[in-house]
MIDOSE-1310 file (N, C-alpha, C; in nm, 2 decimals, decimal comma, always signed):
residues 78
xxxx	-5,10/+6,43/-0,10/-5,21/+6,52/-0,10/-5,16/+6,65/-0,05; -5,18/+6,78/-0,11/-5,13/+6,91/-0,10/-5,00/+6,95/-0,06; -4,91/+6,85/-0,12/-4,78/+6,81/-0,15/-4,77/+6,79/+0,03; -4,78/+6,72/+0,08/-4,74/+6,63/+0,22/-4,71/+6,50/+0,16
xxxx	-4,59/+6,44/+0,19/-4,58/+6,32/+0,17/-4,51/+6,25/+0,27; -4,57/+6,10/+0,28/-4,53/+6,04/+0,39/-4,36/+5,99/+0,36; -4,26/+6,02/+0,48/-4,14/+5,98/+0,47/-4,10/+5,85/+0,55; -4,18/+5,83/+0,67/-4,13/+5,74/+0,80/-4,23/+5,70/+0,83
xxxx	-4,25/+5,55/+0,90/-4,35/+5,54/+1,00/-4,27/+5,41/+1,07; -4,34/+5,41/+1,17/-4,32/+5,27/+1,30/-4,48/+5,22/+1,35; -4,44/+5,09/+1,36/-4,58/+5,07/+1,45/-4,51/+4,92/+1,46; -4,65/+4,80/+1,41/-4,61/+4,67/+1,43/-4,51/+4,62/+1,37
xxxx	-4,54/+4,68/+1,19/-4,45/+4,60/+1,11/-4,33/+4,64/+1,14; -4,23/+4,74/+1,24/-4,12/+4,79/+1,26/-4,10/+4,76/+1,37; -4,16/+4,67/+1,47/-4,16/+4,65/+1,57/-4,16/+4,74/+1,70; -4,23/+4,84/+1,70/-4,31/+4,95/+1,78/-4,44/+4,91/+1,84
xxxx	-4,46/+4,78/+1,95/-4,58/+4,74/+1,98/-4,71/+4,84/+2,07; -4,65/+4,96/+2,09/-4,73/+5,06/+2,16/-4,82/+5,14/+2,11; -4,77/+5,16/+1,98/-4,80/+5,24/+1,87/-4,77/+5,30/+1,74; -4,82/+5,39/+1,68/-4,83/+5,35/+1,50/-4,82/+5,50/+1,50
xxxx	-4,68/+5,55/+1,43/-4,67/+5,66/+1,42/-4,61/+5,70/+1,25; -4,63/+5,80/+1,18/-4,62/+5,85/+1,04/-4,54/+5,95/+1,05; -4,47/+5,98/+0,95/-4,40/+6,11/+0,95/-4,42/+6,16/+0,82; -4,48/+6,31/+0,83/-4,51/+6,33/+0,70/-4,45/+6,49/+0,67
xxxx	-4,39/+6,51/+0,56/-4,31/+6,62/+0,53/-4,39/+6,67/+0,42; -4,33/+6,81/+0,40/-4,35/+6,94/+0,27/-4,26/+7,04/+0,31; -4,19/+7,04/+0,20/-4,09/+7,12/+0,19/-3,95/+7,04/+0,32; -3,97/+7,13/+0,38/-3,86/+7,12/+0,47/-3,93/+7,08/+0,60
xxxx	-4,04/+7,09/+0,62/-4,15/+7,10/+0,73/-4,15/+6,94/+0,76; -4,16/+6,89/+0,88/-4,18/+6,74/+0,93/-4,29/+6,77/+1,00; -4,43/+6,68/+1,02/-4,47/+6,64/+1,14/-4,52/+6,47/+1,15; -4,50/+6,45/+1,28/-4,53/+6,33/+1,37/-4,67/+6,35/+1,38
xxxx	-4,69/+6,20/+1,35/-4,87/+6,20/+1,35/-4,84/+6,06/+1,43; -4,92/+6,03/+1,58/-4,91/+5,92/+1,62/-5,01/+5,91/+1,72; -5,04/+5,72/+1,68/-5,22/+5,67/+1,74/-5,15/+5,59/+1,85; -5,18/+5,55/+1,97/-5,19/+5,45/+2,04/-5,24/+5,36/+1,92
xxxx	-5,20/+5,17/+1,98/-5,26/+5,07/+1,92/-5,32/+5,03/+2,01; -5,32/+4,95/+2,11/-5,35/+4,88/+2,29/-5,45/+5,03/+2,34; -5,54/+4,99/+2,44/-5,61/+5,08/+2,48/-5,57/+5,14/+2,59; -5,46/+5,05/+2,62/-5,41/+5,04/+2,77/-5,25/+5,14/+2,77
xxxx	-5,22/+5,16/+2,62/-5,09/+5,26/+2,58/-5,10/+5,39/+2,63; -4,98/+5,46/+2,70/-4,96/+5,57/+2,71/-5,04/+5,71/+2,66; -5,06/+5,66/+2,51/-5,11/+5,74/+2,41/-5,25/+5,75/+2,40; -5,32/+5,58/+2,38/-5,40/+5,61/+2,39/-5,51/+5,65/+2,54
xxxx	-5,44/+5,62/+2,66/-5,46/+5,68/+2,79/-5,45/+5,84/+2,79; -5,40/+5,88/+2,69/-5,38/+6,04/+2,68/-5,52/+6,07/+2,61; -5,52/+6,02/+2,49/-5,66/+6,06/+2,41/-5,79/+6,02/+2,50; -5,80/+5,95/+2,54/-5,94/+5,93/+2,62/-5,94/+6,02/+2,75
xxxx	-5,84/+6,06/+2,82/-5,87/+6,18/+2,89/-5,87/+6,30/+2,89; -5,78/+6,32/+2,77/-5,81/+6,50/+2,71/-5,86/+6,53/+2,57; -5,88/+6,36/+2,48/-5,91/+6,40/+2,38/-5,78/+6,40/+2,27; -5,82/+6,42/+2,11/-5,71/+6,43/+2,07/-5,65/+6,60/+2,09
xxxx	-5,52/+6,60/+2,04/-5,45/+6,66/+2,11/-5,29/+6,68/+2,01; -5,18/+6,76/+2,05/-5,07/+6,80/+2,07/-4,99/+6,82/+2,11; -4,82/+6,77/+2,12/-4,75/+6,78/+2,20/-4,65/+6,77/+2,14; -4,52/+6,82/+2,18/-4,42/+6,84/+2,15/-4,35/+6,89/+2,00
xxxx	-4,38/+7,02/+2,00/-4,34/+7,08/+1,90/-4,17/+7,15/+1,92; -4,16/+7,18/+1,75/-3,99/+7,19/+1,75/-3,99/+7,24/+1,63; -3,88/+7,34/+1,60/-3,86/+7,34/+1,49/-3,68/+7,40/+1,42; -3,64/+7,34/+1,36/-3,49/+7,35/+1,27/-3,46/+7,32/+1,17
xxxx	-3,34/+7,34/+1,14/-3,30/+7,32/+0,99/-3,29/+7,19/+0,96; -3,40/+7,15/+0,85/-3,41/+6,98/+0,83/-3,37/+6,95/+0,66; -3,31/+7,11/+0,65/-3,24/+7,07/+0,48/-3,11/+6,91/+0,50; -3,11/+6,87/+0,37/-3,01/+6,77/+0,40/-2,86/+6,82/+0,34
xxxx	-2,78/+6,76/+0,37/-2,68/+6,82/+0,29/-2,63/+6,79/+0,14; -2,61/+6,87/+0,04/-2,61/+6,86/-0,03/-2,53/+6,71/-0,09; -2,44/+6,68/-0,06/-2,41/+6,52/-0,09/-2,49/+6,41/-0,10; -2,61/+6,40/+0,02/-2,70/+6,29/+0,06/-2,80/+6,33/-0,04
xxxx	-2,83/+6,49/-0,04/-2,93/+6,48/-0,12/-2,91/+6,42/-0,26; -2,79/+6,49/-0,34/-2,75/+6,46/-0,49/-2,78/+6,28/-0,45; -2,74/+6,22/-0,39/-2,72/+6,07/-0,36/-2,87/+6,00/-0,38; -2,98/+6,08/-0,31/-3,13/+6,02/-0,31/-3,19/+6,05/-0,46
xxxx	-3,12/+6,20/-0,54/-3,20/+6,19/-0,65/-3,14/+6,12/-0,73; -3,03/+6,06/-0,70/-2,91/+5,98/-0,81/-3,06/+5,83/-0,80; -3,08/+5,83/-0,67/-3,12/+5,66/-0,70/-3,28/+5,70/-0,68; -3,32/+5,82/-0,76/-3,48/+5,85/-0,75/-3,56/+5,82/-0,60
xx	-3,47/+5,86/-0,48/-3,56/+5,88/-0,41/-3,63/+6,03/-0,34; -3,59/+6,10/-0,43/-3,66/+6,24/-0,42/-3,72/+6,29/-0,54
């Protein structure tokens, strides 16, 4: 949807018992989107006292190099 596509996630099936996080890219751009699972997680102890929210932002050169890339569109994963 409005060219974001999901690249990464962790949670249960990855074995991440605290929480369930996505990573979704465009262009060159990444962000981390991540929910507490347990009510009793870090995360979600953050959301219930301030709400949702933001944190830790960053930003760099996340081109890949041209090797790996030619390599993902060789096996259609770009």
């Amino acid at each position: 949807m409005f060219g974001v596509r999901p690249v990464a996630r962790a949670g249960l099936e990855t074995g991440v018992c605290d929480r369930f996080s996505i990573v979704m890219e465009q262009g060159g751009n990444r962000l981390v989107l991540t929910s507490g699972v347990a009510p009793d997680s870090p995360i979600a102890r953050h959301a219930a006292l301030h709400g949702d929210g933001a944190q830790g932002f960053g930003s760099g050169n996340t081109r890949r190099c041209s090797a790996v890339e030619r390599e993902q569109e060789r096996r259609g994963n770009i």
